[in-house]
VOMIRO-345470 format. One record per residue (C-alpha): residue in one letter; x, y, z. Coordinates in nm, 4 decimals. Example, Ala and Ser with C-alpha at 12.3 -4.5 7.8 and 13.67 -1.06 7.14 Angstrom:
<recs>
+----+----------+----------+----------+
! aa !     east !    north !       up !
+----+----------+----------+----------+
!  a !   1.2300 !  -0.4500 !   0.7800 !
!  s !   1.3670 !  -0.1060 !   0.7140 !
+----+----------+----------+----------+
</recs>
This chain:
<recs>
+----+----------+----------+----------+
! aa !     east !    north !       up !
+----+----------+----------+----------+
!  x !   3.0290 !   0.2210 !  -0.4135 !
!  x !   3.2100 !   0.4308 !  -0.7266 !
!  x !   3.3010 !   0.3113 !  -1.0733 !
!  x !   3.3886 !   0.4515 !  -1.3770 !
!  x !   3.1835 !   0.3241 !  -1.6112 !
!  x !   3.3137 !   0.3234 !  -2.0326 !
!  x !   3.2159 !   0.6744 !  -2.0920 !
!  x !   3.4667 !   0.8048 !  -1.8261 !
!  x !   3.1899 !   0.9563 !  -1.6264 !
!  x !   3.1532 !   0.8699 !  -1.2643 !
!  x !   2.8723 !   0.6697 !  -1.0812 !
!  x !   2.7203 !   0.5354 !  -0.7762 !
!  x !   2.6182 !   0.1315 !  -0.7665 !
!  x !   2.3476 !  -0.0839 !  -0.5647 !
!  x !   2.2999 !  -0.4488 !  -0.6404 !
!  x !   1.8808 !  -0.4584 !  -0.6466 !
!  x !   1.6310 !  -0.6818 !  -0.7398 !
!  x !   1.2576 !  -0.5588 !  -0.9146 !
!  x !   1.0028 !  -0.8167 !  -0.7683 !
!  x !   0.6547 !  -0.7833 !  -0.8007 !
!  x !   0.4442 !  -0.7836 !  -0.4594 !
!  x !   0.0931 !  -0.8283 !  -0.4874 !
!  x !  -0.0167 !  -0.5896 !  -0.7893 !
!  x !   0.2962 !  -0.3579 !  -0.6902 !
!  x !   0.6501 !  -0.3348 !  -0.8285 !
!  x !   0.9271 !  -0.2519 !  -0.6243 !
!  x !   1.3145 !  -0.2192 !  -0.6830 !
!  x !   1.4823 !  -0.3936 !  -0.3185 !
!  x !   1.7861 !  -0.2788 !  -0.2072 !
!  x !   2.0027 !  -0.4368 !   0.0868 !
!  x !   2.0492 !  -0.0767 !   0.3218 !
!  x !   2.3960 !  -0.2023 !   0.3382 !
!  x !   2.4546 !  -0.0988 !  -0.0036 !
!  x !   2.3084 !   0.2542 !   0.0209 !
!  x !   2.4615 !   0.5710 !   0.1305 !
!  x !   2.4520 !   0.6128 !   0.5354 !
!  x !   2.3034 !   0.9665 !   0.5155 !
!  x !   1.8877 !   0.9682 !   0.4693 !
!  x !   1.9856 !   1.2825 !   0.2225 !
!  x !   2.2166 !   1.0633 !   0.0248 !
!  x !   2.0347 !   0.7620 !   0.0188 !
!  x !   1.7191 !   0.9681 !  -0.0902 !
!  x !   1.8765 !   1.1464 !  -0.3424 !
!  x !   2.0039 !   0.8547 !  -0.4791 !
!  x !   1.6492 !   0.6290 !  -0.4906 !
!  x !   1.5602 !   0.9205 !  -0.6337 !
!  x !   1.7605 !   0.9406 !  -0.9138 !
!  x !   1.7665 !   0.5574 !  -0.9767 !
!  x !   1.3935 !   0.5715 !  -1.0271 !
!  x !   1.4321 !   0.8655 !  -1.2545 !
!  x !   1.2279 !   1.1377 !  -1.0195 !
!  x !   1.1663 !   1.3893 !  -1.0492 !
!  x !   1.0391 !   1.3837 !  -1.3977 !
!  x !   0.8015 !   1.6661 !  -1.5367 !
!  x !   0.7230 !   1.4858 !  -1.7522 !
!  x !   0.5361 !   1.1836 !  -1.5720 !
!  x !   0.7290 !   0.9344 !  -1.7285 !
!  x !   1.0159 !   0.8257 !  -1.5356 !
!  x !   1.2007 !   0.7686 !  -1.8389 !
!  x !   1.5420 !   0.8400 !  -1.6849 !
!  x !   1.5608 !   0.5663 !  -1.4411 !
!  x !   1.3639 !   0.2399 !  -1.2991 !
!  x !   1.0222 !   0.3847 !  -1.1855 !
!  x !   0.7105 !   0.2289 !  -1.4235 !
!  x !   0.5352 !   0.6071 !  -1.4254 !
!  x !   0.2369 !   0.4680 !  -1.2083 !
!  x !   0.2345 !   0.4582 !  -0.7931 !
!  x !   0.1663 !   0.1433 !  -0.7670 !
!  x !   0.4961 !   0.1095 !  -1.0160 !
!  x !   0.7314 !   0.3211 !  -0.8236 !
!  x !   0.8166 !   0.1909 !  -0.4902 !
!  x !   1.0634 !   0.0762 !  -0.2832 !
!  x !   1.2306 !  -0.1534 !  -0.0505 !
!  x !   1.5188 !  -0.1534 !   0.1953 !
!  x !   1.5828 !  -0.4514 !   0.3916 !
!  x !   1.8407 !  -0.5233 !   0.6660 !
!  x !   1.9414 !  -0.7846 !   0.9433 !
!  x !   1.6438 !  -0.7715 !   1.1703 !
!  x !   1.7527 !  -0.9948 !   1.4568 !
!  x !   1.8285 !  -0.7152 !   1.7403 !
!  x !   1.4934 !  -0.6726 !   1.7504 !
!  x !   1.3483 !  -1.0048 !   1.7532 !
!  x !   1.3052 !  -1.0616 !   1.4182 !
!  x !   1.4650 !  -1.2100 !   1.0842 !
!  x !   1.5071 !  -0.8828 !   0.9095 !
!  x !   1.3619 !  -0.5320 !   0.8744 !
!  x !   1.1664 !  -0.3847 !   0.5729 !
!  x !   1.1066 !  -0.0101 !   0.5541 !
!  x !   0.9096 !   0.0721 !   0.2468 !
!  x !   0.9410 !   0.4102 !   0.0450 !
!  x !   0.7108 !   0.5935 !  -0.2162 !
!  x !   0.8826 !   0.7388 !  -0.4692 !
!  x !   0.6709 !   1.0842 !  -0.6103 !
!  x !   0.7207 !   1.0329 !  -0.9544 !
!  x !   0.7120 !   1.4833 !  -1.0150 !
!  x !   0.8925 !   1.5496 !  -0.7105 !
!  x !   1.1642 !   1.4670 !  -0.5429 !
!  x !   0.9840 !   1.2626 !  -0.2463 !
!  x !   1.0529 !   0.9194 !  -0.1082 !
!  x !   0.7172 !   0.9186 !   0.1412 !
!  x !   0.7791 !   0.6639 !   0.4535 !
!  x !   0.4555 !   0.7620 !   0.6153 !
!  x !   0.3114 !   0.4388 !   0.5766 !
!  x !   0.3234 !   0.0547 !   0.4948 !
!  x !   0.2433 !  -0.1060 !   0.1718 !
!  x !   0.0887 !  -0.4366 !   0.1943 !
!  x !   0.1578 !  -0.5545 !  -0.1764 !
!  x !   0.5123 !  -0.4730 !  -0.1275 !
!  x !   0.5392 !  -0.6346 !   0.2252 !
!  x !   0.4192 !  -0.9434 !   0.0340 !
!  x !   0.7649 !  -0.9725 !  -0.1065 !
!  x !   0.9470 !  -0.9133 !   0.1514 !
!  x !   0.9603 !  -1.2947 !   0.2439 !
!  x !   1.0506 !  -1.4537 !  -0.0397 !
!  x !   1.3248 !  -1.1264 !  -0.0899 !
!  x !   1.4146 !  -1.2987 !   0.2504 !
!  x !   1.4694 !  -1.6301 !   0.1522 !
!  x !   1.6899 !  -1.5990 !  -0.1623 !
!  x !   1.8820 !  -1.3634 !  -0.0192 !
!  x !   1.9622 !  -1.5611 !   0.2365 !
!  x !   1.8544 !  -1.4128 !   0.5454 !
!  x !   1.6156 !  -1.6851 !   0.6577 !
!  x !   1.7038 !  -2.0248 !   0.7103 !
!  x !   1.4348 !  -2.2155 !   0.4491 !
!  x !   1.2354 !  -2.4990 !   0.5749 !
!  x !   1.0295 !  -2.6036 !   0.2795 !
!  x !   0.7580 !  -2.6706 !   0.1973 !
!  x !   0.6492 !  -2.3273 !   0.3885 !
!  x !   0.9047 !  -2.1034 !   0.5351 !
!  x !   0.8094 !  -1.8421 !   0.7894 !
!  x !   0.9669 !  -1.5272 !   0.7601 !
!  x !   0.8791 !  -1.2934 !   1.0303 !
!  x !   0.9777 !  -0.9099 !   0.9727 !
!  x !   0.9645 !  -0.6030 !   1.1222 !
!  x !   0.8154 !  -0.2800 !   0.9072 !
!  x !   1.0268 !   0.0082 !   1.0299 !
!  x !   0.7525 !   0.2389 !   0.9203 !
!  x !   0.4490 !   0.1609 !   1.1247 !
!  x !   0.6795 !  -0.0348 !   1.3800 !
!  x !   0.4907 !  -0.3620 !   1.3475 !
!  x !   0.5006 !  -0.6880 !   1.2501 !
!  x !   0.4447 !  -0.9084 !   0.9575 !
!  x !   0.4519 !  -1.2798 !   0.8858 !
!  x !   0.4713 !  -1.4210 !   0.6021 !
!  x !   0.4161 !  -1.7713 !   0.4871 !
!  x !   0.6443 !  -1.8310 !   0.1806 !
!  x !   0.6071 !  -2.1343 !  -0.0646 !
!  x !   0.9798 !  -2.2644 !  -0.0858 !
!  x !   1.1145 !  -2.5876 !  -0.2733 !
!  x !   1.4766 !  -2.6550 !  -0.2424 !
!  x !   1.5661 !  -2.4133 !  -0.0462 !
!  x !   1.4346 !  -2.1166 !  -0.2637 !
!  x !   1.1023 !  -1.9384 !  -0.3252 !
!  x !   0.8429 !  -2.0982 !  -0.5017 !
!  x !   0.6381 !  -1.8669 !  -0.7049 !
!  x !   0.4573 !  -2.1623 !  -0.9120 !
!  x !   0.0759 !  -2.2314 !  -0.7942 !
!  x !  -0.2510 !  -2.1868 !  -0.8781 !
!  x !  -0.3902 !  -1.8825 !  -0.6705 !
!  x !  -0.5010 !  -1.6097 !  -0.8732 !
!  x !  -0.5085 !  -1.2876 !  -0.7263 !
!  x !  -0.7071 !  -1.0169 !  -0.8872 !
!  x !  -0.5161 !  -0.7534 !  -1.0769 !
!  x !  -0.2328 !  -1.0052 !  -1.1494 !
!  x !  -0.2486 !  -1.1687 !  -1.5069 !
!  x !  -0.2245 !  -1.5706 !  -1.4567 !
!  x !  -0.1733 !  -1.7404 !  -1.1242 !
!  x !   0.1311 !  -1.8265 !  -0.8763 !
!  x !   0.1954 !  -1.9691 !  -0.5305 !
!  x !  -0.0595 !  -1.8031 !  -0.2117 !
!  x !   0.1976 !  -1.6330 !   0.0214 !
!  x !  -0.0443 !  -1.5546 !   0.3812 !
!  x !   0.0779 !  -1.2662 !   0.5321 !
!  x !  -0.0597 !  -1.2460 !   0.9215 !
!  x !  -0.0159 !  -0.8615 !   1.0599 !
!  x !  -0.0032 !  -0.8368 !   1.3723 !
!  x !  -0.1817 !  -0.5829 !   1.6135 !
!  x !  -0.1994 !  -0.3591 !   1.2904 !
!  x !  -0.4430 !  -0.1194 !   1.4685 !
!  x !  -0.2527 !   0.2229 !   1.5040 !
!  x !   0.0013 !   0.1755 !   1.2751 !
!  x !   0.0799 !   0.5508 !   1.1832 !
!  x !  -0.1618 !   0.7665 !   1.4443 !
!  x !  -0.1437 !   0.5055 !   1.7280 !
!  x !  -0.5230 !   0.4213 !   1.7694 !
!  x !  -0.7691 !   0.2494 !   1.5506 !
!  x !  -0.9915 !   0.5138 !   1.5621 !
!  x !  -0.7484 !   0.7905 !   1.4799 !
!  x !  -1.0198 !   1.0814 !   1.5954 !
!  x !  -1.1746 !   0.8475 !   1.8951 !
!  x !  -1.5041 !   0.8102 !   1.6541 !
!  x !  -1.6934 !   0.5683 !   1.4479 !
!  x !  -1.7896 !   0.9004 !   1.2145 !
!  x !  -1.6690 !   1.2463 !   1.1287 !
!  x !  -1.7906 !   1.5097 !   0.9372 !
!  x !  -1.5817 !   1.7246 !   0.7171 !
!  x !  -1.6254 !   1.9623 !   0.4215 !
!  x !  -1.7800 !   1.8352 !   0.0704 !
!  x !  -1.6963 !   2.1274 !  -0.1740 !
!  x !  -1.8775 !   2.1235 !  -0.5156 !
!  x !  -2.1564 !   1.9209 !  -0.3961 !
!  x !  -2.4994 !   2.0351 !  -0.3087 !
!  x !  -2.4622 !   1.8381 !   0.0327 !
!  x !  -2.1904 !   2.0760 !   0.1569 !
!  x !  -2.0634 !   1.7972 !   0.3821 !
!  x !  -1.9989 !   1.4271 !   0.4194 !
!  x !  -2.0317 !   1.1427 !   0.6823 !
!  x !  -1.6487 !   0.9668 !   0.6703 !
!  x !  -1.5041 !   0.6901 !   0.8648 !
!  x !  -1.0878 !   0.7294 !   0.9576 !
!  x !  -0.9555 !   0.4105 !   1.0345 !
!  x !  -0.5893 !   0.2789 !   1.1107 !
!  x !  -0.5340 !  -0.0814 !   1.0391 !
!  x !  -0.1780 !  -0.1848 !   0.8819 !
!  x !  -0.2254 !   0.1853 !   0.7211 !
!  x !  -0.4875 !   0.4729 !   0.7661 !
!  x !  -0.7823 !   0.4853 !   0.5469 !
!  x !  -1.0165 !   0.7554 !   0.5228 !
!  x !  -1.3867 !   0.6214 !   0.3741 !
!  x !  -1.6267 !   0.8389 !   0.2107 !
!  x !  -1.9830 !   0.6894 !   0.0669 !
!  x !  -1.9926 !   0.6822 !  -0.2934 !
!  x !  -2.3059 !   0.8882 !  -0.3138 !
!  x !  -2.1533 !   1.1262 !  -0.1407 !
!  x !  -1.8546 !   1.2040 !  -0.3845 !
!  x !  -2.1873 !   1.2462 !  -0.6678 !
!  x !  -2.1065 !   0.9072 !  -0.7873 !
!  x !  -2.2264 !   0.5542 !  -0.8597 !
!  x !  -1.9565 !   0.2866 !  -0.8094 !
!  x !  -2.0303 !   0.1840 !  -1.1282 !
!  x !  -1.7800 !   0.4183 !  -1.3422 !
!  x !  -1.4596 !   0.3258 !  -1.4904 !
!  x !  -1.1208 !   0.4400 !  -1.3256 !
!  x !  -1.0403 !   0.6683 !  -1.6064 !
!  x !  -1.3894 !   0.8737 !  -1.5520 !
!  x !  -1.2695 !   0.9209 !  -1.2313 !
!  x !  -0.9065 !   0.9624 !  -1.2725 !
!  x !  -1.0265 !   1.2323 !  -1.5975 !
!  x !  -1.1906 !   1.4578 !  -1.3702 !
!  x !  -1.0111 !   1.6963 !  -1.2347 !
!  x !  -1.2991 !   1.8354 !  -0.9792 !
!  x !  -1.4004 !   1.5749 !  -0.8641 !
!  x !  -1.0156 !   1.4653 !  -0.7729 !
!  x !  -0.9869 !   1.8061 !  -0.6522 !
!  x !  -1.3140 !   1.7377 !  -0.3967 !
!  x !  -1.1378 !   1.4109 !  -0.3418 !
!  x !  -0.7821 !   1.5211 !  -0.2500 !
!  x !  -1.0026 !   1.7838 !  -0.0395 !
!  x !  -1.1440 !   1.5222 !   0.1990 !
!  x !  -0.8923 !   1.3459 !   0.1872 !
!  x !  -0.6263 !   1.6322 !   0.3146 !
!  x !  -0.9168 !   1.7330 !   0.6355 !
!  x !  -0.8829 !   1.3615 !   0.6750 !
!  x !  -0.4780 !   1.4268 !   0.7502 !
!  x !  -0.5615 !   1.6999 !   0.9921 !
!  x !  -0.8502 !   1.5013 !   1.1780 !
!  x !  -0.6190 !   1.2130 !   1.2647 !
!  x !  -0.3376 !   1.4332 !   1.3484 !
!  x !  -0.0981 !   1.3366 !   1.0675 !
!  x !  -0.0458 !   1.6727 !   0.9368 !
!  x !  -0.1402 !   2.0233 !   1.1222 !
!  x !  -0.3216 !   2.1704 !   0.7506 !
!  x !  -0.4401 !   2.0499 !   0.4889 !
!  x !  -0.1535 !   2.2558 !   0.2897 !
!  x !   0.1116 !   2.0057 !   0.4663 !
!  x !  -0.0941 !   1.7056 !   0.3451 !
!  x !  -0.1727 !   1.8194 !  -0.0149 !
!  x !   0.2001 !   1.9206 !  -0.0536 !
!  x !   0.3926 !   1.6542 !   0.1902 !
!  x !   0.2615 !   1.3508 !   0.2888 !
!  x !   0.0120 !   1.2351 !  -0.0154 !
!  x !   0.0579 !   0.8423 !   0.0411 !
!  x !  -0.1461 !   0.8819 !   0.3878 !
!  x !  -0.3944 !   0.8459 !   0.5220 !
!  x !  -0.5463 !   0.7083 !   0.1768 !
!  x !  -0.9064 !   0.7398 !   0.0407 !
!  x !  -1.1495 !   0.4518 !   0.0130 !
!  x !  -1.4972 !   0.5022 !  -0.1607 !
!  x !  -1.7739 !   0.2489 !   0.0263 !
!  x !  -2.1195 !   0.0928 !  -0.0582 !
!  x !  -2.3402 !  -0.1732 !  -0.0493 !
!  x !  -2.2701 !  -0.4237 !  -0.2928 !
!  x !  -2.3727 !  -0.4778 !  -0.6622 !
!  x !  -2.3431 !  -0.5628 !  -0.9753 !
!  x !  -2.0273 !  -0.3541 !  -1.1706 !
!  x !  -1.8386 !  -0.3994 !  -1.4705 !
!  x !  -1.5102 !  -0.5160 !  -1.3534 !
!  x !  -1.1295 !  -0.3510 !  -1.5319 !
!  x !  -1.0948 !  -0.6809 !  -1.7608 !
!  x !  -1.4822 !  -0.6255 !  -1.8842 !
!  x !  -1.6633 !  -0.8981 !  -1.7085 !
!  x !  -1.9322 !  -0.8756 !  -1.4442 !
!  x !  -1.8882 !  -0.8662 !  -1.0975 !
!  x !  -2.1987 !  -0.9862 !  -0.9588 !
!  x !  -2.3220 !  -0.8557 !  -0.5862 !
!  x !  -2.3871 !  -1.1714 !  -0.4466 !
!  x !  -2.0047 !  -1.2270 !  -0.4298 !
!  x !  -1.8523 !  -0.9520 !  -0.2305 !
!  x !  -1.9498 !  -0.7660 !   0.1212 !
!  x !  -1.9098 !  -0.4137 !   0.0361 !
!  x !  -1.8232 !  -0.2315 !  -0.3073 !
!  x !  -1.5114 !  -0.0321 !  -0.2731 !
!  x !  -1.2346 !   0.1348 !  -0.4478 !
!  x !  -0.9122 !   0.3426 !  -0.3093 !
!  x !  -0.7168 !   0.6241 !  -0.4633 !
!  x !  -0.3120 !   0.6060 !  -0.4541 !
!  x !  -0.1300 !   0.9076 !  -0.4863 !
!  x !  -0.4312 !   1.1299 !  -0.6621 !
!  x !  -0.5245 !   0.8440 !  -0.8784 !
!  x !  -0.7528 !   0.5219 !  -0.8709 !
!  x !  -0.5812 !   0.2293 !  -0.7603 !
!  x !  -0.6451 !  -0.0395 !  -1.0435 !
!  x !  -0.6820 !  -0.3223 !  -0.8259 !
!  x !  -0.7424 !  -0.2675 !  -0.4368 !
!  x !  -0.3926 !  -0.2348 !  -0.1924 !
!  x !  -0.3974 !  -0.4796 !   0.0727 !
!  x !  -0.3179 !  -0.2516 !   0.3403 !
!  x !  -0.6350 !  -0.0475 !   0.2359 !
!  x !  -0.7953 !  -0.3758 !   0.2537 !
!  x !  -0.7265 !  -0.4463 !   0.6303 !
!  x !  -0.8098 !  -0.0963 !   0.7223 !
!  x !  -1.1292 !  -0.1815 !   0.5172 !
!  x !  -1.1926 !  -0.5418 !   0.6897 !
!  x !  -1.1615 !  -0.3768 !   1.0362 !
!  x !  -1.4035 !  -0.1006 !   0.9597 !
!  x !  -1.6492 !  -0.3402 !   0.8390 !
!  x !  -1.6164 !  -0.4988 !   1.1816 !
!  x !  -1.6508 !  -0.2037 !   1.3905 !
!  x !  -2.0674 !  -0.0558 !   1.4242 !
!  x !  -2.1267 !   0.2716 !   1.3097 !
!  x !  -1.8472 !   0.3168 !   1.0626 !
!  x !  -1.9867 !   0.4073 !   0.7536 !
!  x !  -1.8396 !   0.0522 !   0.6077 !
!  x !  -2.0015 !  -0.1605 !   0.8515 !
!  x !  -2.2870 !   0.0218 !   0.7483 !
!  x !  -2.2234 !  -0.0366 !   0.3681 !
!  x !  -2.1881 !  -0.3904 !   0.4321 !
!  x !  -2.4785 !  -0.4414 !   0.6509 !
!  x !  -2.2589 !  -0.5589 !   0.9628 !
!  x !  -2.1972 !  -0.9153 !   0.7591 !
!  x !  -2.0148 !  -1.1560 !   0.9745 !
!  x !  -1.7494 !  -1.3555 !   0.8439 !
!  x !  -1.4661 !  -1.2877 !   0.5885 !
!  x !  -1.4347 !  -0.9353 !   0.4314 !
!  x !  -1.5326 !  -0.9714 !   0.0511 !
!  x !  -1.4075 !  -0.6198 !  -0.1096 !
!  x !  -1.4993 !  -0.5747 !  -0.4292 !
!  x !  -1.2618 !  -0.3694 !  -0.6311 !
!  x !  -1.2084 !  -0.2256 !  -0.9819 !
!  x !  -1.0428 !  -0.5778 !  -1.0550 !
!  x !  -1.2173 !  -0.8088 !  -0.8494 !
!  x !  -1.2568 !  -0.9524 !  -0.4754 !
!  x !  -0.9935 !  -0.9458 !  -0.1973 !
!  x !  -1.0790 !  -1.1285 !   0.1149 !
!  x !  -0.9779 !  -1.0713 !   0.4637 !
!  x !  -1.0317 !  -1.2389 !   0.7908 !
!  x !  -0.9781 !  -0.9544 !   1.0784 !
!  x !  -1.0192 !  -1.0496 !   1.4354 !
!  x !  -1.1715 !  -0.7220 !   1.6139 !
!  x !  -1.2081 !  -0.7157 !   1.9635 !
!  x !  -1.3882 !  -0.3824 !   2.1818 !
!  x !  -1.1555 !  -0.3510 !   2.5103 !
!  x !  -1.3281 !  -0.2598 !   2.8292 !
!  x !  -1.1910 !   0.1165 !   2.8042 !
!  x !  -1.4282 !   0.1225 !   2.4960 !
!  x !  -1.1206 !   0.1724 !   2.2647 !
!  x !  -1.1117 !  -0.1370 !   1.9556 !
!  x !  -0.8158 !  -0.3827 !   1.9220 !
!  x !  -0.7115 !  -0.5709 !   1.6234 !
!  x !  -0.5159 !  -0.8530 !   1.7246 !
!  x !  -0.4788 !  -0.9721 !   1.3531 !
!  x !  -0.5547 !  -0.9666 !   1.0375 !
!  x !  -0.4643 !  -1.2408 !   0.7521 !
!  x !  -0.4630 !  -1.1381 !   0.3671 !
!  x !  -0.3166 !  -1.3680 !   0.0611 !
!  x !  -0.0985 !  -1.2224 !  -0.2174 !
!  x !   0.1626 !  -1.3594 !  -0.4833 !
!  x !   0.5280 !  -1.2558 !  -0.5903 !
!  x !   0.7833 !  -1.3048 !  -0.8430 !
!  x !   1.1396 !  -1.2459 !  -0.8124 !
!  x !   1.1798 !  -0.9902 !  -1.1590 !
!  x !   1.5253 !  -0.9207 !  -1.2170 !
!  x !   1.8581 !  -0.8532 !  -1.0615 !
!  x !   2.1154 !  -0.6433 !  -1.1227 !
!  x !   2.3100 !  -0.3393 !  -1.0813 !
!  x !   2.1669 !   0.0307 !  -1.0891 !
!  x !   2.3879 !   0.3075 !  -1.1870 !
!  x !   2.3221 !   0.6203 !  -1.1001 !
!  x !   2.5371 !   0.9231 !  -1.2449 !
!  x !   2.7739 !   1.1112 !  -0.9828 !
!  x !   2.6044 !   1.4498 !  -1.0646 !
!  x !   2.2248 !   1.3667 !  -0.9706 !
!  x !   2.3500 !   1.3104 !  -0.6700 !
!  x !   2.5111 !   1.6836 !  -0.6128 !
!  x !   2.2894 !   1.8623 !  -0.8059 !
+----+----------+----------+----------+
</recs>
């Protein structure tokens, strides 16, 4: 839609509401009220989010500056194909003009529900509401289990979810058959290990697991990387050779699983998959809020990169790609955790996520994942208009 706003200057509208997901922030639009085209409606998340910006700051538009802070939603009738609406999820690059659809985003996906339910697009039948939704991106589904009360989404309870300050109402979220869901196979490569290229290090080449659960993960032993699991997120995020070894396994990781032809195209193109996971056994660490988070509590000690930098808390579709690796012998995480039955216990820069993944070996040898549950919280932010001025949008 057009207005002229009080300056006499003309601009492009969306209603859209900022809800938290998890330990993510997205804006949600209806796809109704975005341009047709994929150019135009690109250009114009683009430009609400204030990207590109050299800068790093996003200080012309809606995007917090962070990845896990500039993301976003569309969401549309979902009933042709079986379910109550459709969610395709987009990262926006903050210094370049991307909006990456390669992939899913579990933290987002855990708003999608209650999104759902005060918009209207779900009939609510409290005290839990089902919402089941299609992600356009990996082409699978989701259900969520929504809190509701009157009608509307409940965000009050007393789950605390690591990363989150406080504590609000558990939303489950069952995926379903999330093995595959960008290369179409668990095991991207057909094996439990590959080897690839370990510049900088005396090693000169690394052991990794690639496994696609809900998104693809590539995982990489601590030691290997030269480090501990014990530093802080800012020695890692401060160094710019070991993030350039990183990105570097990473990229071969892209090429391995068939996502991108070189690792040029995966560096440049596609840097929200597959992500990076760092695995070990567990131990003691120094959690992000200062306290101690002792072995004995978690499964494996992990921690992911998003978009070149560490994510501060763990995302939870890294954490199903992690829970069915830790099912699966001879992945370097079911190594790391010692093959522990039971419940996946990550432990993360901000504490412990737990999964439950069913894993099951068919008889052609390949391994299906007929679910996976994971808990997160939400919080509907604001809502609103966002303007976006004519000329960013024909520049």
């Amino acid at each position: 839609m057009q207005l002229k706003d009080e300056s006499e200057t003309w601009s492009m509208r969306a209603a859209g509401v900022i809800m938290r997901g998890g330990t993510s922030k997205a804006v949600f639009f209806h796809e109704r009220d975005l341009p047709t085209d994929p150019a135009g409606r690109d250009a114009f998340i683009l430009a609400a989010y204030g990207s590109p910006d050299r800068y790093g700051r996003q200080i012309d538009g809606l995007g917090g500056a962070t990845s896990t802070t500039s993301k976003v939603a569309v969401i549309s009738d979902g009933r042709e194909r079986g379910v109550d609406v459709l969610y395709d999820f987009g990262q926006v690059a903050i210094d370049r003009p991307l909006v990456d659809r390669r992939g899913n985003c579990g933290n987002i996906s855990s708003a999608v529900g209650p999104f759902a339910v005060d918009e209207g697009l779900v009939t609510p039948t409290d005290p839990v509401t089902i919402v089941r939704f299609l992600n356009t991106n990996t082409d699978k589904v989701i259900v969520a289990h929504v809190p509701t009360r009157d009608g509307r989404f409940d965000p009050v309870g007393d789950f605390h979810l690591p990363g989150v300050p406080g504590t609000g109402a558990r939303i489950q979220l069952d995926y379903i058959e999330p093995g595959g869901a960008v290369t179409g196979a668990t095991l991207p490569t057909g094996n439990v290990t590959d080897t690839v290229d370990l510049p900088g290090t005396g090693t000169g080449t690394a052991q990794v697991s690639i496994v696609d659960a809900a998104n693809p993960l590539v995982f990489v032993r601590w030691e290997d990387l030269g480090l501990t699991g014990l530093e802080h997120p800012d020695q890692i995020d401060g160094d710019p050779e070991l993030l350039a070894r990183i990105e570097s396994v990473r990229a071969q990781a892209a090429v391995l699983s068939g996502i991108t032809e070189t690792v040029e195209i995966a560096t440049k193109e596609v840097p929200s998959v597959p992500k990076i996971a760092f695995v070990g056994a567990p131990r003691d660490y120094a959690l992000s809020d200062g306290t101690t988070q002792a072995a004995t509590g978690t499964t494996i000690r992990a921690a992911m990169m998003s978009m070149g930098r560490l994510h501060r808390s763990y995302a939870l579709t890294g954490g199903i790609a992690t829970a069915v690796a830790s099912a699966i012998p001879g992945t370097v995480v079911h190594e790391a955790s010692g093959g522990v039955a039971g419940p996946c216990l990550i432990g993360h820069t901000a504490g412990v996520l737990e999964l439950s993944a069913e894993v099951v070996q068919a008889e052609d040898g390949s391994w299906q994942v007929p679910s996976v549950a994971g808990y997160r919280t939400a919080r509907r932010l604001m809502e609103g208009t966002v303007l976006v001025p004519d000329e960013l949008l024909h520049d």
